[in-house]
C-alpha positions as CSV (number, residue, x, y, z in Angstrom):
1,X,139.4,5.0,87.1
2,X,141.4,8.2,87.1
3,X,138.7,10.9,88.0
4,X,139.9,14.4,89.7
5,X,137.5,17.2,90.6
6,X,138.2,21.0,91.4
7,X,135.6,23.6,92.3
8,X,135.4,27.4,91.0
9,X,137.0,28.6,94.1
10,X,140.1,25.7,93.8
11,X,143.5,26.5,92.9
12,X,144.6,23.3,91.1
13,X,142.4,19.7,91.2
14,X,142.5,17.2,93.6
15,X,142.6,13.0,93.0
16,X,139.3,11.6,93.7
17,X,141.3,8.5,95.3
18,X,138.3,6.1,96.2
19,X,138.2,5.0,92.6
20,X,140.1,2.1,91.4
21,X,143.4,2.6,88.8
22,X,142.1,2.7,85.2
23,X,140.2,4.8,82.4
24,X,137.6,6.9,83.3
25,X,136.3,7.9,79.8
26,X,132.8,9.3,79.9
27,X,131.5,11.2,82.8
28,X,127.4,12.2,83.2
29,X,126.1,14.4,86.3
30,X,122.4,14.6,87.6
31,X,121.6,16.2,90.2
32,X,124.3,15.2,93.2
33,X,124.5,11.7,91.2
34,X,128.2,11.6,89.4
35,X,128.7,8.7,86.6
36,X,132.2,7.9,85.7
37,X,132.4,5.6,82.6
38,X,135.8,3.1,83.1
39,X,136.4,0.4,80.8
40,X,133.9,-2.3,81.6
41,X,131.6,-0.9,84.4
42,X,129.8,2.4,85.6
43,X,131.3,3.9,89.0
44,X,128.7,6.4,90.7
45,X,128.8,8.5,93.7
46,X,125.3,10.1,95.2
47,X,128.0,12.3,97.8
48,X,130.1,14.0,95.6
49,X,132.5,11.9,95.4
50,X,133.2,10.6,98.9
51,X,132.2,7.0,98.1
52,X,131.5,5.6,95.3
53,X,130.0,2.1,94.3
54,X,130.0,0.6,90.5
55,X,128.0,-1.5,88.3
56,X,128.1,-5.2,87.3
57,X,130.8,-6.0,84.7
58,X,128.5,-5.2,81.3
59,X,129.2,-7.9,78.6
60,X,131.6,-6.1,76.0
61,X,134.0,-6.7,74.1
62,X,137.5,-5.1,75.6
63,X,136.7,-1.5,74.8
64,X,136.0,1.7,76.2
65,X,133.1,3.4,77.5
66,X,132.3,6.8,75.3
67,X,129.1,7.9,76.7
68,X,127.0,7.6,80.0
69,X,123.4,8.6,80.2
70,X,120.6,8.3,82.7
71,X,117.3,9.0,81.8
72,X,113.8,8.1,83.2
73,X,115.3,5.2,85.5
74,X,117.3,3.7,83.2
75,X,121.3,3.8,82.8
76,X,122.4,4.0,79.3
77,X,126.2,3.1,78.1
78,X,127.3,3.9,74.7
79,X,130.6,1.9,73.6
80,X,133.6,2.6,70.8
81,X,131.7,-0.9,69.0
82,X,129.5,-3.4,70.6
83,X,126.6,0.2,70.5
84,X,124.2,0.1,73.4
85,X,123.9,-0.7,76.8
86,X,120.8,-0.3,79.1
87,X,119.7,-1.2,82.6
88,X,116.6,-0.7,84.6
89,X,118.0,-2.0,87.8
90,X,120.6,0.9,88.4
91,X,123.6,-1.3,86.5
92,X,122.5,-5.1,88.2
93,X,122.2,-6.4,85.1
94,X,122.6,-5.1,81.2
95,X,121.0,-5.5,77.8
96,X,122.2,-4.8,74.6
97,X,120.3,-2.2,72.8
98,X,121.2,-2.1,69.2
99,X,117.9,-2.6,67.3
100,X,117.7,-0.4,64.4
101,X,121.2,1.0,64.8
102,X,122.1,0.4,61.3
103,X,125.0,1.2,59.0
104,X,128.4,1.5,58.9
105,X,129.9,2.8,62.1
106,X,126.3,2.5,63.8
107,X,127.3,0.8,67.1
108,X,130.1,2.8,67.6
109,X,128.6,5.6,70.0
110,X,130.5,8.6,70.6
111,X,128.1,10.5,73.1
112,X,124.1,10.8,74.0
113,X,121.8,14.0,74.7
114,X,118.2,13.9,76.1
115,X,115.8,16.1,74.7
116,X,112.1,15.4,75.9
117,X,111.1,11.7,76.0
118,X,114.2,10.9,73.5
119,X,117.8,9.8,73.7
120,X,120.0,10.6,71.1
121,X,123.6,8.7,70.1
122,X,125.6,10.6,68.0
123,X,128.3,7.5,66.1
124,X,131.6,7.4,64.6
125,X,130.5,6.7,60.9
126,X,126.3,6.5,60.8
127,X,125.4,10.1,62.2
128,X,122.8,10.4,64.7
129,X,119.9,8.0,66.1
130,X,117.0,8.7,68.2
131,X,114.6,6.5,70.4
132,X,111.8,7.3,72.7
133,X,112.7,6.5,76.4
134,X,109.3,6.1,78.0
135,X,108.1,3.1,75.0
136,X,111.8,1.9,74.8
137,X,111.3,2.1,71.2
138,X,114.2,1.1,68.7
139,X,116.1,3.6,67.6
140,X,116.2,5.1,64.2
141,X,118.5,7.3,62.1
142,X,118.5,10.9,63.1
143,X,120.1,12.5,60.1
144,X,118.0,14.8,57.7
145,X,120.4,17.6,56.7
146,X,123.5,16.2,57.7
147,X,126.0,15.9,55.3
148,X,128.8,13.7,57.3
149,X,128.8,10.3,59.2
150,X,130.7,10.9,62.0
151,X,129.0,12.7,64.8
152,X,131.3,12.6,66.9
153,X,129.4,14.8,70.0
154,X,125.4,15.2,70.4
155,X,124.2,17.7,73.2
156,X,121.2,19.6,74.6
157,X,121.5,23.2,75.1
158,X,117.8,24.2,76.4
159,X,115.8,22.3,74.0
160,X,118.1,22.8,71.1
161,X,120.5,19.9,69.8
162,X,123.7,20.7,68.8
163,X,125.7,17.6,67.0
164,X,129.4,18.2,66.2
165,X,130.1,16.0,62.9
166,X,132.5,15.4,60.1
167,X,135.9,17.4,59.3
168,X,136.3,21.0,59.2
169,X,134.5,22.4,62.3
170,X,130.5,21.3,61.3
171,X,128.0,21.8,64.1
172,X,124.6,21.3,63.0
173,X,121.4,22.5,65.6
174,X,117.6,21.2,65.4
């Protein structure tokens, strides 16, 4: 996975090299914990990048990685089309986690946001879809006031959602 980093004082990036050639495609930051999405794994660095370690292989079909979350000890993974992946155990093992994602376009995730005790998947054709992370409950459509499918970015901005859907510039907030 391609990844390069800079800082604010930089003058041009640098080549994180201890990452192996490919796609990174979603990145996540918490704390001094970097995620890098590549195209069938999760790499992740607790140094800033000096070493890095990934995940087991998750069980998709060959596709890209659009979104990496981690929330409440779990690592989500949101794909282009086979929807949700989840692990408890840091990326040792994965489960689907598709249950109520319903509707055209519903498993293909664009990009998550954490508000609270809920995770949010913005989708390329069914909107947006909650679930509460502490019960693991499914998740269910989002979408009251929006007018278009695609949401193609979800994001928390101090307590406030902001979802990027459709055509034409919409950005909704809630």
């Amino acid at each position: 996975a391609l990844l390069f980093t800079t800082s604010l004082n930089a003058q041009q990036w640098q080549q994180v090299s201890e990452l192996p050639a490919g796609q990174t495609t979603a990145l996540f930051a918490t704390g001094d914990t970097l995620f890098a999405g590549g195209l069938n794994r999760v790499y992740y660095t607790f140094d800033g990048g000096d070493t890095w370690d990934s995940t087991a292989v998750i069980p998709m079909e060959e596709e890209q990685i659009a979104a990496v979350q981690y929330s409440r000890g779990r690592l989500y993974v949101g794909t282009e089309f086979d929807g949700v992946f989840v692990s408890s155990n840091g990326g040792q093992t994965w489960q689907t986690d598709n249950t109520g994602l319903n509707g055209l376009g519903a498993t293909n995730i664009s990009s998550f946001a954490v508000r609270g005790d809920s995770l949010y998947a913005g989708t390329y054709g069914a909107g947006v879809f909650v679930k509460k992370i502490s019960a693991n409950s499914n998740w269910s459509a989002y979408n009251a006031g929006i007018l278009w499918g695609n949401a193609e970015s979800v994001t928390n901005i101090d307590g406030k959602l902001y979802a990027g859907v459709g055509a034409n510039a919409t950005v909704y907030t809630h």
